[in-house]
C-alpha positions as CSV (number, residue, x, y, z in Angstrom):
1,X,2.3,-5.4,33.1
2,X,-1.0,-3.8,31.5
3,X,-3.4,-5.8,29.5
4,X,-3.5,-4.7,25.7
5,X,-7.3,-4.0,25.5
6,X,-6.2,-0.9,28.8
7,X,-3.6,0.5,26.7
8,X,-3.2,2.9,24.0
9,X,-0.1,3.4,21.5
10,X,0.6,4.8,18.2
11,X,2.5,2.2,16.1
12,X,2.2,4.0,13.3
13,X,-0.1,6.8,11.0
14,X,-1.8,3.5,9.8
15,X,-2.4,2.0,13.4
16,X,-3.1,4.7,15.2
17,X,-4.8,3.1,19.1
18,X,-3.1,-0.2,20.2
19,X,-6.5,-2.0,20.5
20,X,-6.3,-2.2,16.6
21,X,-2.6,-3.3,16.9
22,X,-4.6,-6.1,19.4
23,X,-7.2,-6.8,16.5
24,X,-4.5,-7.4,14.4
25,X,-2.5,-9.6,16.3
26,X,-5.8,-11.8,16.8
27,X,-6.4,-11.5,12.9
28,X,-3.2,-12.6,11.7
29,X,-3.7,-15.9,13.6
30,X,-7.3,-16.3,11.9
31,X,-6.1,-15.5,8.4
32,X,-3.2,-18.0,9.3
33,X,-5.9,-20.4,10.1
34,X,-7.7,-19.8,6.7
35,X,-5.0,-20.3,4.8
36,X,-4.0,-23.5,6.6
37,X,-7.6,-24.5,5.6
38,X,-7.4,-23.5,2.6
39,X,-4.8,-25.8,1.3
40,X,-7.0,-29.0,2.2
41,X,-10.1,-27.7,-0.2
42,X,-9.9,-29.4,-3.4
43,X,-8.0,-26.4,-5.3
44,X,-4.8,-27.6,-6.2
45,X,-3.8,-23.4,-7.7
46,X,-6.0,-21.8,-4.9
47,X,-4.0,-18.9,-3.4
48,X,-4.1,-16.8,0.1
49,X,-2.5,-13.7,-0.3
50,X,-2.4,-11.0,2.5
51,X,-3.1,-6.9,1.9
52,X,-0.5,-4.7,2.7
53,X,-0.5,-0.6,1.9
54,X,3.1,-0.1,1.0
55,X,4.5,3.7,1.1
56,X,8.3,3.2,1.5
57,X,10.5,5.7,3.3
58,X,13.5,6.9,1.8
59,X,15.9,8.9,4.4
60,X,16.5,12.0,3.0
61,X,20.1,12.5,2.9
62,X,23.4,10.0,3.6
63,X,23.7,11.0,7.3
64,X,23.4,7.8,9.4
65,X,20.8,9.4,11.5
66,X,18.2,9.5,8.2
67,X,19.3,6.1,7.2
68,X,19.0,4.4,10.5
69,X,15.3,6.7,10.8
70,X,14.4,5.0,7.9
71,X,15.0,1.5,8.4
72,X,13.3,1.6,11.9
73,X,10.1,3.6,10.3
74,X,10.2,0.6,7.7
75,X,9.7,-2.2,10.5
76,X,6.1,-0.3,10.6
77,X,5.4,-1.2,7.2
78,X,6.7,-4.6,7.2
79,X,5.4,-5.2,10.7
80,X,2.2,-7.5,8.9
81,X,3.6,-9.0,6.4
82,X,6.6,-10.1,8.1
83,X,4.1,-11.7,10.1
84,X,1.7,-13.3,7.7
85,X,5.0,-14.3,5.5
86,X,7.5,-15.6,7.9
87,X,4.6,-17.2,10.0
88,X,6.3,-15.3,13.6
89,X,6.1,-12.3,15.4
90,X,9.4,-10.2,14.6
91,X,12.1,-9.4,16.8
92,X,11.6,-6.0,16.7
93,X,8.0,-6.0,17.5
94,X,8.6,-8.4,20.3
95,X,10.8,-5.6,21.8
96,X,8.4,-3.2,21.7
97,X,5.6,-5.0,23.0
98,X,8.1,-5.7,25.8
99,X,9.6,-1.7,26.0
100,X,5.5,-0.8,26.7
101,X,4.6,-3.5,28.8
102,X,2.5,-4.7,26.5
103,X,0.6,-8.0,28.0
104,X,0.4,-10.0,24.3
105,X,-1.0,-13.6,25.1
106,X,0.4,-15.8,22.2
107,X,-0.5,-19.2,22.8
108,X,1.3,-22.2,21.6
109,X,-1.8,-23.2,18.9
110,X,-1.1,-19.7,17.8
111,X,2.6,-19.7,17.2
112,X,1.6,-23.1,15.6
113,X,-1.1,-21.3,13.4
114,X,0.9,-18.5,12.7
115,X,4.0,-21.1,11.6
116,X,2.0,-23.4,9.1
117,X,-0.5,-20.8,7.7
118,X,1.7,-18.5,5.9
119,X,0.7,-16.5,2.8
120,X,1.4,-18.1,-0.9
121,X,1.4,-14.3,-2.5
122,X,2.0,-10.5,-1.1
123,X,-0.8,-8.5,-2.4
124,X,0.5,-4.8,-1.7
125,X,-0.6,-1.5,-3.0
126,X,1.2,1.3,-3.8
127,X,0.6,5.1,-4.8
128,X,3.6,7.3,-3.5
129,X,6.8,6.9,-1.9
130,X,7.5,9.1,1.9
131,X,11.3,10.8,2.5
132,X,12.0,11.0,6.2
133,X,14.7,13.8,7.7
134,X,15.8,12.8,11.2
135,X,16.4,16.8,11.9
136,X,12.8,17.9,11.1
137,X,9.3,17.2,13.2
138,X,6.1,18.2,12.1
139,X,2.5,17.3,12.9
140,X,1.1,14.8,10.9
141,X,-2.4,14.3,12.9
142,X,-4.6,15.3,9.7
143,X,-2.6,14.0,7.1
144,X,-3.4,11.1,4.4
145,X,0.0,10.4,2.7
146,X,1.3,7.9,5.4
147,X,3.6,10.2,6.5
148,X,5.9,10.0,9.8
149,X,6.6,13.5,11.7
150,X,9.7,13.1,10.3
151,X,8.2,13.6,6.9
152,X,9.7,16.0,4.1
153,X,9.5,16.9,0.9
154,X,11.5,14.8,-1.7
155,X,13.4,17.5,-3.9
156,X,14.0,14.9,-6.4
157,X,10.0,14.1,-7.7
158,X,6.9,15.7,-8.2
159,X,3.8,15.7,-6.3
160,X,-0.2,15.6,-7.3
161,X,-2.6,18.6,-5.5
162,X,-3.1,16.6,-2.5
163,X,0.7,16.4,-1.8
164,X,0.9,12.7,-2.9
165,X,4.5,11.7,-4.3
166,X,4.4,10.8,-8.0
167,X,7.4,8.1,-7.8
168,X,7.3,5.3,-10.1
169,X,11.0,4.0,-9.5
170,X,9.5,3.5,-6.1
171,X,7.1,0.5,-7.5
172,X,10.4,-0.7,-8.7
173,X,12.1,0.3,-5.5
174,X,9.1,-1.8,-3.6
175,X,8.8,-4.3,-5.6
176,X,12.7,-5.4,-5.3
177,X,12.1,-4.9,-0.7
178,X,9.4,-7.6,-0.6
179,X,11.1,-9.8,-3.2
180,X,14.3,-9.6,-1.3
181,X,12.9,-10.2,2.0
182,X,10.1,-13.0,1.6
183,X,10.7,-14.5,-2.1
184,X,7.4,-14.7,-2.3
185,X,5.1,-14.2,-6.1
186,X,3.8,-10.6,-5.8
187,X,0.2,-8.7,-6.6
188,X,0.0,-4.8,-7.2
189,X,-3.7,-4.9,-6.2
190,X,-3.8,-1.0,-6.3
191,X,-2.3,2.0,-7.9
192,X,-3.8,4.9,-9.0
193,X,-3.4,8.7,-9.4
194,X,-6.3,11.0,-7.9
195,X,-6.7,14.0,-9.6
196,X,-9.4,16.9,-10.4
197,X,-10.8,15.7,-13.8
198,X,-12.4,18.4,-16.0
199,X,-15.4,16.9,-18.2
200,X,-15.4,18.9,-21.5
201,X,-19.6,20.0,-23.0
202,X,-18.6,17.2,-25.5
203,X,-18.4,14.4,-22.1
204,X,-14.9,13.9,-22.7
205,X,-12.2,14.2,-20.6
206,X,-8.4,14.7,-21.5
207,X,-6.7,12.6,-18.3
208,X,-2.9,12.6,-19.8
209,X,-1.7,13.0,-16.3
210,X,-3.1,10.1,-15.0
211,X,-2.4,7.6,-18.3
212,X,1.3,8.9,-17.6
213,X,1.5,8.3,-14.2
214,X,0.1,4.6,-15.0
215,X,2.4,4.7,-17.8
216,X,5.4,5.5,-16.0
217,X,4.9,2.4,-13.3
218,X,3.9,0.1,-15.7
219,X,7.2,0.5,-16.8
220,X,9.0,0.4,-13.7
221,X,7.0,-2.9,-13.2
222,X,8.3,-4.2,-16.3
223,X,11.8,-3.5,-14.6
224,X,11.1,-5.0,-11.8
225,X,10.0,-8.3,-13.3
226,X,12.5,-8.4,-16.6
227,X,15.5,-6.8,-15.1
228,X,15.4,-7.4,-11.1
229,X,13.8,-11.2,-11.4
230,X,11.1,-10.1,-9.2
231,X,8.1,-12.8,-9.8
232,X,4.7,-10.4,-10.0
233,X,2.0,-11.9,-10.6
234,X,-0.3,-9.6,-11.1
235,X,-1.4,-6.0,-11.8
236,X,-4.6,-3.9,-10.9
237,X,-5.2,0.1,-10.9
238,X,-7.2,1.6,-8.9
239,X,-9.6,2.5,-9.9
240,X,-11.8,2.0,-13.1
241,X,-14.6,3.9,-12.4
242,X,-14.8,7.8,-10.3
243,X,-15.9,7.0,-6.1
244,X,-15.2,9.1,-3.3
245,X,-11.7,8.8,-2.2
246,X,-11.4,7.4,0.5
247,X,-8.6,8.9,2.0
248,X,-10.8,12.7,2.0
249,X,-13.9,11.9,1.6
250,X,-14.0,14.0,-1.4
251,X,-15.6,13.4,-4.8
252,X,-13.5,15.5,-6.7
253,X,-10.2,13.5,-6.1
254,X,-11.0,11.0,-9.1
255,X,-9.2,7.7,-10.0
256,X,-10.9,6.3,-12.4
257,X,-11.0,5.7,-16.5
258,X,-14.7,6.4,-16.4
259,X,-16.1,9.8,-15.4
260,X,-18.8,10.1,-13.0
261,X,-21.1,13.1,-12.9
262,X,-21.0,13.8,-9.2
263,X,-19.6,16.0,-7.2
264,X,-18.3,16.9,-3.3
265,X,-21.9,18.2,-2.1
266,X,-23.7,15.1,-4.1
267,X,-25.0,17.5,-7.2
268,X,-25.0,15.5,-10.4
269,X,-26.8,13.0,-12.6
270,X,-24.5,10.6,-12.0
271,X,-24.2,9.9,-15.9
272,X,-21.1,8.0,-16.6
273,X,-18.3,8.6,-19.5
274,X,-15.1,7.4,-20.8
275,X,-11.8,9.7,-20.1
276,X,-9.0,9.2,-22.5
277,X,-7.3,7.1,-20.2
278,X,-10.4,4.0,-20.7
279,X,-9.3,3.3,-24.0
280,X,-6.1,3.6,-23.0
281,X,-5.9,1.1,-20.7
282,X,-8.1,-1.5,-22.5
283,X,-4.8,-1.3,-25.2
284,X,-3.0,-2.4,-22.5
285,X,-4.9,-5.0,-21.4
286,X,-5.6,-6.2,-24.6
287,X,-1.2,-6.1,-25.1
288,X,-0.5,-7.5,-21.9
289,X,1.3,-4.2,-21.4
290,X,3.1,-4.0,-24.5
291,X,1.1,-1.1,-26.0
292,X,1.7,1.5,-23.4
Protein backbone atom coordinates (compact mmCIF):
# COMPACT_ATOMS: atom_id res chain seq x y z
CA UNK A 1 0.00 0.00 0.00
CA UNK A 2 1.36 3.73 -0.77
CA UNK A 3 0.61 6.54 1.50
CA UNK A 4 -1.68 9.26 -0.23
CA UNK A 5 0.69 12.30 0.25
CA UNK A 6 3.47 9.72 -2.31
CA UNK A 7 0.89 9.32 -4.81
CA UNK A 8 -0.45 11.10 -7.72
CA UNK A 9 -3.96 10.48 -9.64
CA UNK A 10 -6.33 12.36 -11.76
CA UNK A 11 -9.83 12.03 -10.30
CA UNK A 12 -11.06 14.32 -12.37
CA UNK A 13 -10.43 17.83 -14.74
CA UNK A 14 -11.39 19.49 -11.35
CA UNK A 15 -8.95 17.41 -9.11
CA UNK A 16 -6.34 17.06 -11.03
CA UNK A 17 -3.05 15.52 -8.30
CA UNK A 18 -4.35 13.22 -5.59
CA UNK A 19 -2.74 15.32 -2.73
CA UNK A 20 -5.77 17.69 -3.37
CA UNK A 21 -8.16 14.63 -3.41
CA UNK A 22 -6.05 14.12 0.23
CA UNK A 23 -6.87 17.91 1.20
CA UNK A 24 -10.23 17.22 0.52
CA UNK A 25 -10.78 14.25 2.27
CA UNK A 26 -9.24 16.13 5.47
CA UNK A 27 -11.61 19.12 4.67
CA UNK A 28 -14.69 17.44 4.40
CA UNK A 29 -14.18 16.16 8.07
CA UNK A 30 -13.39 19.91 9.22
CA UNK A 31 -16.39 21.49 7.45
CA UNK A 32 -18.29 18.42 9.00
CA UNK A 33 -16.97 19.64 12.21
CA UNK A 34 -18.21 23.27 11.57
CA UNK A 35 -21.31 22.52 10.84
CA UNK A 36 -21.71 20.17 13.89
CA UNK A 37 -20.59 23.41 15.73
CA UNK A 38 -22.59 25.37 14.26
CA UNK A 39 -25.87 23.97 15.27
CA UNK A 40 -25.00 24.72 19.12
CA UNK A 41 -24.51 28.71 18.44
CA UNK A 42 -27.42 30.48 19.34
CA UNK A 43 -28.96 30.70 15.67
CA UNK A 44 -31.94 28.74 15.54
CA UNK A 45 -32.18 29.57 11.04
CA UNK A 46 -28.28 29.51 10.80
CA UNK A 47 -27.44 27.33 7.74
CA UNK A 48 -24.05 25.35 6.50
CA UNK A 49 -24.22 24.73 3.02
CA UNK A 50 -21.31 23.18 0.94
CA UNK A 51 -19.92 24.50 -2.73
CA UNK A 52 -20.18 22.39 -5.45
CA UNK A 53 -19.30 23.38 -9.44
CA UNK A 54 -21.93 21.37 -11.12
CA UNK A 55 -21.39 20.72 -15.11
CA UNK A 56 -23.54 17.54 -15.73
CA UNK A 57 -22.65 15.04 -18.46
CA UNK A 58 -25.16 13.88 -20.79
CA UNK A 59 -24.02 10.71 -22.95
CA UNK A 60 -24.34 11.48 -26.23
CA UNK A 61 -26.31 8.98 -27.85
CA UNK A 62 -28.66 5.73 -26.48
CA UNK A 63 -25.82 3.26 -26.75
CA UNK A 64 -25.23 1.65 -23.36
CA UNK A 65 -21.56 2.40 -23.60
CA UNK A 66 -22.44 6.49 -23.47
CA UNK A 67 -25.01 5.96 -20.84
CA UNK A 68 -22.97 3.82 -18.57
CA UNK A 69 -19.78 6.62 -19.54
CA UNK A 70 -21.86 9.01 -18.17
CA UNK A 71 -23.08 7.84 -14.97
CA UNK A 72 -19.50 6.78 -13.95
CA UNK A 73 -18.09 10.43 -15.07
CA UNK A 74 -21.15 11.73 -12.79
CA UNK A 75 -19.71 9.97 -9.53
CA UNK A 76 -16.85 12.79 -10.14
CA UNK A 77 -19.18 15.41 -9.66
CA UNK A 78 -21.12 14.07 -6.91
CA UNK A 79 -18.06 12.64 -5.31
CA UNK A 80 -18.22 15.90 -2.49
CA UNK A 81 -21.41 16.40 -2.04
CA UNK A 82 -22.29 12.92 -1.64
CA UNK A 83 -19.99 13.21 1.03
CA UNK A 84 -20.83 16.41 2.80
CA UNK A 85 -24.77 15.32 2.28
CA UNK A 86 -24.94 11.73 3.16
CA UNK A 87 -22.20 12.29 5.95
CA UNK A 88 -19.95 8.88 4.33
CA UNK A 89 -17.46 8.19 1.93
CA UNK A 90 -19.35 6.54 -1.20
CA UNK A 91 -19.08 3.14 -2.39
CA UNK A 92 -17.63 3.99 -5.43
CA UNK A 93 -14.96 6.15 -4.11
CA UNK A 94 -14.13 3.50 -1.55
CA UNK A 95 -13.33 1.19 -4.55
CA UNK A 96 -11.21 3.36 -6.11
CA UNK A 97 -9.15 4.31 -3.25
CA UNK A 98 -8.89 0.54 -2.95
CA UNK A 99 -8.20 -0.22 -7.08
CA UNK A 100 -5.03 2.45 -6.46
CA UNK A 101 -3.91 1.37 -3.30
CA UNK A 102 -4.67 4.35 -1.92
CA UNK A 103 -3.63 4.31 2.03
CA UNK A 104 -6.85 6.76 3.19
CA UNK A 105 -6.68 6.86 7.21
CA UNK A 106 -10.38 7.49 8.24
CA UNK A 107 -10.56 7.37 11.82
CA UNK A 108 -13.60 6.43 13.85
CA UNK A 109 -14.03 10.35 15.24
CA UNK A 110 -14.07 11.01 11.53
CA UNK A 111 -16.68 8.72 10.21
CA UNK A 112 -18.44 10.11 13.46
CA UNK A 113 -17.75 13.77 12.17
CA UNK A 114 -18.49 13.10 8.80
CA UNK A 115 -22.06 11.22 10.08
CA UNK A 116 -23.46 14.03 12.38
CA UNK A 117 -22.10 17.12 10.47
CA UNK A 118 -23.93 16.99 7.31
CA UNK A 119 -24.81 20.03 5.21
CA UNK A 120 -28.50 21.77 5.74
CA UNK A 121 -28.34 23.28 1.94
CA UNK A 122 -26.40 22.32 -1.54
CA UNK A 123 -24.99 25.55 -2.81
CA UNK A 124 -23.98 24.55 -6.47
CA UNK A 125 -23.09 26.57 -9.50
CA UNK A 126 -23.82 26.07 -12.78
CA UNK A 127 -22.85 27.58 -16.32
CA UNK A 128 -22.97 24.79 -19.02
CA UNK A 129 -23.84 21.31 -19.43
CA UNK A 130 -20.75 18.57 -20.96
CA UNK A 131 -22.00 15.56 -23.62
CA UNK A 132 -19.68 12.60 -23.35
CA UNK A 133 -19.21 9.97 -26.51
CA UNK A 134 -17.64 6.70 -25.27
CA UNK A 135 -16.14 6.29 -29.03
CA UNK A 136 -14.18 9.56 -29.13
CA UNK A 137 -10.84 10.69 -26.94
CA UNK A 138 -9.39 13.91 -27.10
CA UNK A 139 -6.93 15.87 -24.95
CA UNK A 140 -8.44 18.02 -22.54
CA UNK A 141 -5.04 19.20 -20.61
CA UNK A 142 -5.80 23.04 -21.49
CA UNK A 143 -9.30 23.13 -21.37
CA UNK A 144 -11.76 25.16 -18.93
CA UNK A 145 -15.24 23.71 -19.63
CA UNK A 146 -14.96 20.68 -17.29
CA UNK A 147 -14.67 18.48 -19.90
CA UNK A 148 -13.75 14.59 -19.77
CA UNK A 149 -11.57 13.22 -22.91
CA UNK A 150 -14.58 11.78 -23.80
CA UNK A 151 -15.97 15.25 -24.38
CA UNK A 152 -18.06 16.23 -27.68
CA UNK A 153 -19.91 18.63 -29.01
CA UNK A 154 -23.76 18.66 -28.19
CA UNK A 155 -25.55 19.06 -31.69
CA UNK A 156 -28.58 19.93 -29.94
CA UNK A 157 -27.40 23.65 -28.19
CA UNK A 158 -25.41 26.45 -28.82
CA UNK A 159 -22.17 27.47 -27.49
CA UNK A 160 -20.51 31.12 -26.31
CA UNK A 161 -16.78 32.06 -27.97
CA UNK A 162 -15.01 30.17 -25.41
CA UNK A 163 -16.83 26.93 -26.32
CA UNK A 164 -19.03 27.08 -23.11
CA UNK A 165 -22.50 25.21 -23.59
CA UNK A 166 -25.47 27.58 -23.37
CA UNK A 167 -28.06 24.92 -21.77
CA UNK A 168 -30.65 26.26 -19.58
CA UNK A 169 -32.82 22.98 -19.39
CA UNK A 170 -29.66 21.70 -17.85
CA UNK A 171 -30.26 24.06 -14.62
CA UNK A 172 -33.50 22.31 -14.70
CA UNK A 173 -31.84 19.03 -15.58
CA UNK A 174 -29.38 19.76 -12.32
CA UNK A 175 -31.61 21.01 -10.26
CA UNK A 176 -34.06 17.83 -10.37
CA UNK A 177 -30.23 15.25 -9.87
CA UNK A 178 -29.48 16.93 -6.42
CA UNK A 179 -33.17 17.08 -5.40
CA UNK A 180 -33.59 13.48 -6.22
CA UNK A 181 -30.55 12.26 -4.64
CA UNK A 182 -30.08 14.28 -1.21
CA UNK A 183 -33.69 16.09 -0.71
CA UNK A 184 -31.94 18.68 0.49
CA UNK A 185 -33.15 22.89 0.04
CA UNK A 186 -30.88 24.11 -2.88
CA UNK A 187 -28.71 27.54 -3.69
CA UNK A 188 -27.67 28.57 -7.38
CA UNK A 189 -24.75 30.56 -5.95
CA UNK A 190 -23.42 31.22 -9.51
CA UNK A 191 -24.52 31.47 -13.08
CA UNK A 192 -23.38 33.64 -15.53
CA UNK A 193 -22.55 34.10 -19.31
CA UNK A 194 -18.98 35.50 -20.23
CA UNK A 195 -18.96 37.25 -23.21
CA UNK A 196 -16.89 40.10 -25.25
CA UNK A 197 -18.91 43.22 -24.35
CA UNK A 198 -18.65 46.16 -26.70
CA UNK A 199 -18.99 49.73 -24.79
CA UNK A 200 -20.65 52.15 -27.25
CA UNK A 201 -18.88 56.36 -27.28
CA UNK A 202 -22.28 56.98 -25.42
CA UNK A 203 -20.84 54.24 -22.25
CA UNK A 204 -23.53 52.04 -22.98
CA UNK A 205 -23.49 48.63 -23.76
CA UNK A 206 -26.31 46.54 -25.51
CA UNK A 207 -25.66 42.88 -23.57
CA UNK A 208 -29.08 41.01 -25.01
CA UNK A 209 -27.13 37.87 -25.14
CA UNK A 210 -26.37 37.73 -21.71
CA UNK A 211 -29.97 39.04 -20.24
CA UNK A 212 -31.28 36.05 -22.49
CA UNK A 213 -29.12 33.63 -21.36
CA UNK A 214 -30.14 34.70 -17.61
CA UNK A 215 -33.48 34.88 -18.96
CA UNK A 216 -33.70 31.56 -20.32
CA UNK A 217 -32.46 29.79 -16.76
CA UNK A 218 -34.43 31.83 -14.76
CA UNK A 219 -37.06 30.21 -16.35
CA UNK A 220 -35.92 26.74 -16.27
CA UNK A 221 -35.52 27.58 -12.47
CA UNK A 222 -38.98 28.50 -12.17
CA UNK A 223 -39.62 24.83 -13.64
CA UNK A 224 -37.70 23.34 -11.55
CA UNK A 225 -39.27 24.83 -8.31
CA UNK A 226 -43.18 25.16 -9.68
CA UNK A 227 -43.30 22.05 -11.81
CA UNK A 228 -40.56 19.48 -10.51
CA UNK A 229 -41.08 20.38 -6.52
CA UNK A 230 -37.57 21.05 -6.28
CA UNK A 231 -37.14 23.29 -2.92
CA UNK A 232 -34.43 26.28 -4.18
CA UNK A 233 -33.80 28.47 -1.97
CA UNK A 234 -31.94 30.81 -3.50
CA UNK A 235 -30.56 32.46 -6.71
CA UNK A 236 -27.32 34.46 -7.44
CA UNK A 237 -25.56 35.39 -10.99
CA UNK A 238 -22.32 35.74 -11.41
CA UNK A 239 -21.37 38.25 -11.62
CA UNK A 240 -22.53 41.97 -11.05
CA UNK A 241 -19.75 43.78 -11.91
CA UNK A 242 -16.75 43.00 -15.04
CA UNK A 243 -13.34 40.95 -13.17
CA UNK A 244 -10.94 38.74 -14.84
CA UNK A 245 -12.35 35.45 -15.46
CA UNK A 246 -11.06 33.24 -13.68
CA UNK A 247 -11.10 30.36 -15.67
CA UNK A 248 -8.46 32.42 -18.53
CA UNK A 249 -7.23 34.94 -16.92
CA UNK A 250 -8.64 37.20 -19.40
CA UNK A 251 -10.35 40.64 -18.94
CA UNK A 252 -12.27 40.51 -21.92
CA UNK A 253 -14.50 37.46 -21.00
CA UNK A 254 -17.01 39.73 -19.02
CA UNK A 255 -19.89 38.63 -16.68
CA UNK A 256 -21.13 41.36 -15.25
CA UNK A 257 -24.17 44.05 -15.45
CA UNK A 258 -21.63 46.81 -14.91
CA UNK A 259 -18.93 47.52 -17.47
CA UNK A 260 -15.50 47.95 -16.39
CA UNK A 261 -13.04 49.97 -18.45
CA UNK A 262 -10.20 47.55 -18.48
CA UNK A 263 -8.83 45.44 -20.63
CA UNK A 264 -6.40 41.97 -21.14
CA UNK A 265 -2.95 44.01 -20.95
CA UNK A 266 -4.37 46.28 -17.91
CA UNK A 267 -5.01 49.57 -20.27
CA UNK A 268 -8.07 51.49 -19.02
CA UNK A 269 -9.44 53.96 -16.52
CA UNK A 270 -11.22 51.59 -14.91
CA UNK A 271 -14.40 53.92 -15.12
CA UNK A 272 -17.45 51.90 -14.44
CA UNK A 273 -21.01 51.82 -16.42
CA UNK A 274 -24.30 50.19 -16.51
CA UNK A 275 -24.98 47.49 -19.55
CA UNK A 276 -28.54 46.93 -20.44
CA UNK A 277 -28.64 43.97 -18.59
CA UNK A 278 -28.22 46.22 -14.85
CA UNK A 279 -31.49 47.46 -15.17
CA UNK A 280 -32.57 44.47 -16.26
CA UNK A 281 -31.84 42.53 -13.49
CA UNK A 282 -32.76 45.08 -10.78
CA UNK A 283 -36.65 44.47 -12.45
CA UNK A 284 -36.10 41.19 -11.51
CA UNK A 285 -35.13 41.53 -8.26
CA UNK A 286 -37.40 44.04 -7.59
CA UNK A 287 -40.33 41.12 -9.08
CA UNK A 288 -38.94 38.32 -7.42
CA UNK A 289 -38.53 37.05 -10.98
CA UNK A 290 -41.75 37.81 -12.26
CA UNK A 291 -40.62 40.61 -14.58
CA UNK A 292 -38.25 38.79 -16.77
Amino acid sequence: MVELDQFKYTLSTYVPMLKELGASLNLDAKKERIAELSRYMEAPDFLIGNMISMVPFYPYSCSPKDQLLAQQLMHDRFFFSDVQCRGHYPAYALKMFERNGFNINITDEDKKALSEGTVDYIGFSYYMSNTVNSQSIRDVSTTTDGSSKHSVKNPYIKETDWGWAIDPEGLRYVLNQFYERYELPMFIVENGFGAIDKKEEDGSCHDSYRIDYLRAHIEQMKKAVEEDGVNLIGYTPWGCIDCISFTTGEMKKRYGFIYVDRDNEGNGTLERSKKDSYEWYKKVIASNGEVL
